[in-house]
Residue, then its C-alpha position, 0 to 999 in steps of 0.5 A: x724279746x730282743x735278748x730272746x731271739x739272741x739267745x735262740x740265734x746262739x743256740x742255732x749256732x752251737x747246734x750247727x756247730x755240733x752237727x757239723x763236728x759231727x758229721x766230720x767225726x762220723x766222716x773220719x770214723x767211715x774212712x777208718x772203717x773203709x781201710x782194707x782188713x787185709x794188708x801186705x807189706x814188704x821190706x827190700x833189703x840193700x839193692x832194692x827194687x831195681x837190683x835184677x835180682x833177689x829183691x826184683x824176684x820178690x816184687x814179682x811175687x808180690x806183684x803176681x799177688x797183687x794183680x791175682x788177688x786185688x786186680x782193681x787195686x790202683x797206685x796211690x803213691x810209688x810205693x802202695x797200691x789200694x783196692x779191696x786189699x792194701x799193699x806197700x813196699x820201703x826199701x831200707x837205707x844204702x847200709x841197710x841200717x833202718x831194717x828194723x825200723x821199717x818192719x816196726x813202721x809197717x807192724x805199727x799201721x796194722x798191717x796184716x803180713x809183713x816180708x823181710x826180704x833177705x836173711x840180714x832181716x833175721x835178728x830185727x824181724x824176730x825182735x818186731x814180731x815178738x812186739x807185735x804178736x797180731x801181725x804175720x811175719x815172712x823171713x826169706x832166707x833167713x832162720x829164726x828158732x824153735x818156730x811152729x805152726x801157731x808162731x806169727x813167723x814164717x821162715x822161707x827157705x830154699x834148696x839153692x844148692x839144688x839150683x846151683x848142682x844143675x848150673x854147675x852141670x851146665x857150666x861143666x858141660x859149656x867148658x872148654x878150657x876145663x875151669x869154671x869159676x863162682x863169685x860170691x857175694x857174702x862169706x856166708x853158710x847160704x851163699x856157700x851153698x850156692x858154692x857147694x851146688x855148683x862145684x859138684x854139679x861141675x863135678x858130677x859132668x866132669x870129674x877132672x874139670x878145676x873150679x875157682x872161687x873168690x867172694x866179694x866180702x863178709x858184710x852186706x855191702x859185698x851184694x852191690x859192688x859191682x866193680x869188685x865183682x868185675x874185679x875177680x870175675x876178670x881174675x878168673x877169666x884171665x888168670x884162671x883160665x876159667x872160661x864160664x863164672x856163676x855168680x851168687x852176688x846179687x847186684x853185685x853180679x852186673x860186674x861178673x857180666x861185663x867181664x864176661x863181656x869184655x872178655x867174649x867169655x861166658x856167665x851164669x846169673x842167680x835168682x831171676x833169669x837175668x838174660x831177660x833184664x841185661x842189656x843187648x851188650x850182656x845177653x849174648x855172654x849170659x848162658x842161663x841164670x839160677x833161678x831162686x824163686x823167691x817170687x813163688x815164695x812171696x806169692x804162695x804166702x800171700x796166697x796163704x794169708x788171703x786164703x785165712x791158711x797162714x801157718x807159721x814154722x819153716x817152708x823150704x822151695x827146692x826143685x821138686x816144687x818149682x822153688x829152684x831151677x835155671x833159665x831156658x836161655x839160647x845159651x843152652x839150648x845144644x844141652x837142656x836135655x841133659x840138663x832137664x836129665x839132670x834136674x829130675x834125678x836131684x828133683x826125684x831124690x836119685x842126686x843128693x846135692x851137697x849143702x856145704x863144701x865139705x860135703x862137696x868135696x866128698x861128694x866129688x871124690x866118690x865119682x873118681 
């Protein structure tokens, strides 16, 4: 009897045990199941979040969505944010050397849409995306080949040179020594078309105005050395004579600014309107800022995946659709009329903006 009433109490337990594996089994497999079927990540490139410029014009979009789309959404951790959708951000390492490995960590949770913010993203995002054909891809600036709606790859492009045509107008227009300067970031074909822009905007106002430019480096690195960009934005003021500088060098343009500042001359900022962002030292030397926004970008995208419309290809933002223009900053205010003036004869096609300087400078010996 006694080996009986063991054997049962043996038995008791093996059943309890297996009820309880299983409700923990059944436990995991209910949270598995729970986790959002629409998931958005996005990878900053060097400067990260905080940069007051490319990489904080993404996040907006990115947060614009969020709060649109999944307003319940709440913050588990500083970087993700979980409701009915789930989203991430990571920003790479100082050099930006962990590009690829951060897209592929993202790919590899299964997240739905995946960003690479910035055009260095080209070559690692178009090696991930082919690993990882499932996941939808979104490349700013940056250019990947023989892509088509099917393709699990969105480049997003933008007509900076539009952007830049009006600055440069700007820049004309508030000069009064008759020399205007660009800084650029990376010696590359994109930040060239901010060059182009600027040069013949200045031109167009002003044919005989002299435009001087310097660029920061020829590697990513060239995006945060705000001492170097101070360096030649002070070239420029002091030694050129410039009395207004454009700056297309991320946040490497901080330093443009306080040379603006330390010589009571005038700045232009790029990407997001960094009158808004600088401090109270700053502001008053800031005239306006190029906007690229490449929060309209992230969003409409975002919006295209919620929205099961997702294409694949090529998407460029210009002026006639809100994807380039320039801050209403009090700098300005005397010329905004002639600057909307000009805005809409680029944006209705009246102004065709060079892309490169060789065009540019063309474009500048016709108005003689």
């Amino acid at each position: 009897m006694f080996q009986i009433m063991r054997t049962k109490k043996v038995l008791a337990l093996i059943l309890v045990s297996v009820m309880v594996i299983s409700m923990v089994l059944a436990a995991g497999c209910s949270t598995k199941a729970k986790r959002p079927d629409v998931r958005i990540g996005l990878v900053f490139d060097v400067g990260g979040r905080g940069d007051k410029s490319f990489n904080d014009s993404a996040y907006a979009g990115f947060e614009k969505a969020m709060k649109e789309f999944d307003p319940t959404a709440k913050s588990t951790d500083k970087t993700t944010w979980v409701g009915k959708y789930e989203w991430k951000y990571l920003e790479p390492s100082a050099g930006g050397e962990n590009r690829e490995q951060l897209l592929r960590t993202l790919a590899e949770d299964k997240y739905t849409l995946v960003f690479g913010v910035g055009f260095l993203f080209t070559d690692a995002l178009a090696n991930v995306a082919k690993a990882f054909p499932a996941t939808k891809f979104a490349l700013i600036d940056g250019f990947v080949d023989k892509l088509t709606d099917a393709s699990n790859i969105v480049c997003l492009g933008f007509s900076e040179h539009e952007g830049s045509f009006v600055v440069g107008a700007a820049a004309a227009k508030l000069s009064k020594t008759g020399t205007v300067g660009f800084v650029g970031g990376m010696k590359i074909p994109l930040i060239e078309k901010f060059e182009a822009g600027f040069y013949a905007g200045a031109k167009y106002v002003n044919p005989k105005i002299k435009v001087v430019s310097a660029y920061i480096g020829t590697t990513g690195d060239a995006f945060k050395d705000p001492t170097k960009g101070k360096e030649l934005a002070l070239s420029q003021f002091q030694k050129d004579k410039a009395d207004v500088v454009y700056h297309a060098s991320g946040a490497s343009g901080v330093g443009v600014f306080q040379a603006a500042a330390q010589v009571k001359k005038l700045a232009i900022g790029v990407d997001s309107d960094q009158y808004l962002t600088a401090g109270a030292d700053l502001q008053p030397y800031i005239a306006t800022s190029m906007l690229k926004r490449v929060d309209v970008a992230v969003y409409e995208t975002i919006k295209a995946v919620v929205g099961n419309t997702f294409k694949g290809g090529y998407r460029t933002f210009g002026l006639s659709d809100n994807g380039v223009g320039y801050a209403d900053n009090p700098g300005i205010k005397d010329i905004k009329a002639a600057l909307d003036e000009i805005k809409g004869k680029v944006a209705k096609g009246e102004i065709k903006v060079p892309a490169n300087m060789a065009d540019a400078k063309k474009f500048a010996d016709a108005l003689k």
